[in-house]
N, C-alpha and C positions, 0 to 999 in steps of 0.2 A: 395567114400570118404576114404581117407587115414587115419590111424591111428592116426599119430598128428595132425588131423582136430577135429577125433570126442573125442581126448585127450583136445584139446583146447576149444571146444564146450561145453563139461560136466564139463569144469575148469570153465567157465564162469557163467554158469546156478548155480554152490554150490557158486561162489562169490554172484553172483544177490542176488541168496533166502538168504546169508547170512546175506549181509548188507540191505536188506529189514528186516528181523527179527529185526536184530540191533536196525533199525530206528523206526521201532515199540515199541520195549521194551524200548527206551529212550524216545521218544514222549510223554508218561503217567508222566516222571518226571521234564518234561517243561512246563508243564500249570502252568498258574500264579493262583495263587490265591487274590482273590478280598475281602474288607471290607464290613463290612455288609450295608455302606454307600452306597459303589461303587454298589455293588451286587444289592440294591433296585431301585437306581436311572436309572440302565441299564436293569433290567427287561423289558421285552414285547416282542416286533416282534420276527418272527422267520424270520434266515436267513441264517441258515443250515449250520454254519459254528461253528467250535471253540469260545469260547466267549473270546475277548480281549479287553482290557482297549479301552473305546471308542465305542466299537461293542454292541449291544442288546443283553442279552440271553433269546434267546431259550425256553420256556417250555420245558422241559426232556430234553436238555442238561445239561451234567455232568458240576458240577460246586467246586470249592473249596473259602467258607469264611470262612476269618476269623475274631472271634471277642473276647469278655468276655460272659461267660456266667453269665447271669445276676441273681441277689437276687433273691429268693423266686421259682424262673423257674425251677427247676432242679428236674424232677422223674424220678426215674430210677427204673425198674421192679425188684423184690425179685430175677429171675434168671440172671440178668445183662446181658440182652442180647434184651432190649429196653430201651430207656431214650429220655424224649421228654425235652427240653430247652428251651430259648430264648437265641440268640445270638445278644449283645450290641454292636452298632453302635455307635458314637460320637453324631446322631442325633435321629436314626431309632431305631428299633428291627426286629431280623428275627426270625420266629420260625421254631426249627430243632425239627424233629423225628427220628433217629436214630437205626435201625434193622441191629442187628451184635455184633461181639465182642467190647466191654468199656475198656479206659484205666482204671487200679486201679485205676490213683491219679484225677480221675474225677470230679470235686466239683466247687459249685459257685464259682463265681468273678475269675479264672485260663481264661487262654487265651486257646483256641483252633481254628482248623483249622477242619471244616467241610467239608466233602467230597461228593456228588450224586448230585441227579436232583433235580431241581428246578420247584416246579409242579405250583404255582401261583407264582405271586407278593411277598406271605408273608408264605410260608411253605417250606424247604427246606429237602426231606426226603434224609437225610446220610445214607449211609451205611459204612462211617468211619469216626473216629474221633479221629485228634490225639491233642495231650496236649502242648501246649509249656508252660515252665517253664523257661527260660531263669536266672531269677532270680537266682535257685537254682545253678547256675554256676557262678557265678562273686563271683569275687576273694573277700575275706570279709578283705583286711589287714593286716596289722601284727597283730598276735594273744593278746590280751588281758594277765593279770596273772588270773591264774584259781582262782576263790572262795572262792577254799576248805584250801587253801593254808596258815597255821598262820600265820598271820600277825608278831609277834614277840615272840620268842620264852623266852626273856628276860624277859616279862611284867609279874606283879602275878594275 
């Protein structure tokens, strides 16, 4: 074999293994994520696939809902590195336990997005969990006159 054979050979082999990494490493940030509605009603069989809208999940297939965490549900360990919740559905509730690092702003009634397996019907153990706060970003308007600010500096 000639030189620019086995130059063409070993070009193709670091293409392959590269766009196979690639496709690996973006793969993990295309799973949909499902409500805690969708997540219960599609619970059961297993069918060794990916779960997608429509499809059954799995027992321990990795799964992402999301919901509200709901009133009164929220413990979270002294060392913040377990917190067991309920996650509010429109209809349902799902209960998450969660081993791993907590966001700070973690607290009743905030929307998040639960990450792990799905061990029954009604327990969902995360080992992430992130916050969405959406709220905290939309634009509040044109600003108000501050408070503090005398009203008339004329008046006695």
């Amino acid at each position: 074999m000639t030189t620019g054979w086995k130059l063409a050979v070993g070009g193709l082999v670091v293409v392959g293994t590269t766009a196979y990494m690639a496709y690996l490493g973006a793969a993990t940030s295309w799973q949909y994520y499902w409500t805690v509605d969708e997540c219960l009603a599609n619970a059961g069989t297993t069918n060794g696939h990916q779960p997608e809208v429509g499809r059954s999940v799995p027992g321990g297939v990795r799964v992402r809902v999301s919901g509200k965490i709901a009133t009164g549900s929220l413990r979270i360990s002294p060392d913040r590195k377990q917190a067991d919740f309920s996650l509010e559905g429109t209809e349902r509730e799902l209960g998450v336990s969660c081993s791993g690092p907590l966001p700070d702003n973690l607290a009743e009634g905030i929307d998040v997005v639960a990450e792990g397996r799905l061990e029954n019907p009604g327990l969902l153990r995360a080992d992430k969990v992130l916050t969405r706060c959406a709220g905290k970003y939309k634009s509040q308007g044109p600003s108000a006159p501050s408070q503090d600010t005398p009203a008339d500096s004329t008046s006695p």
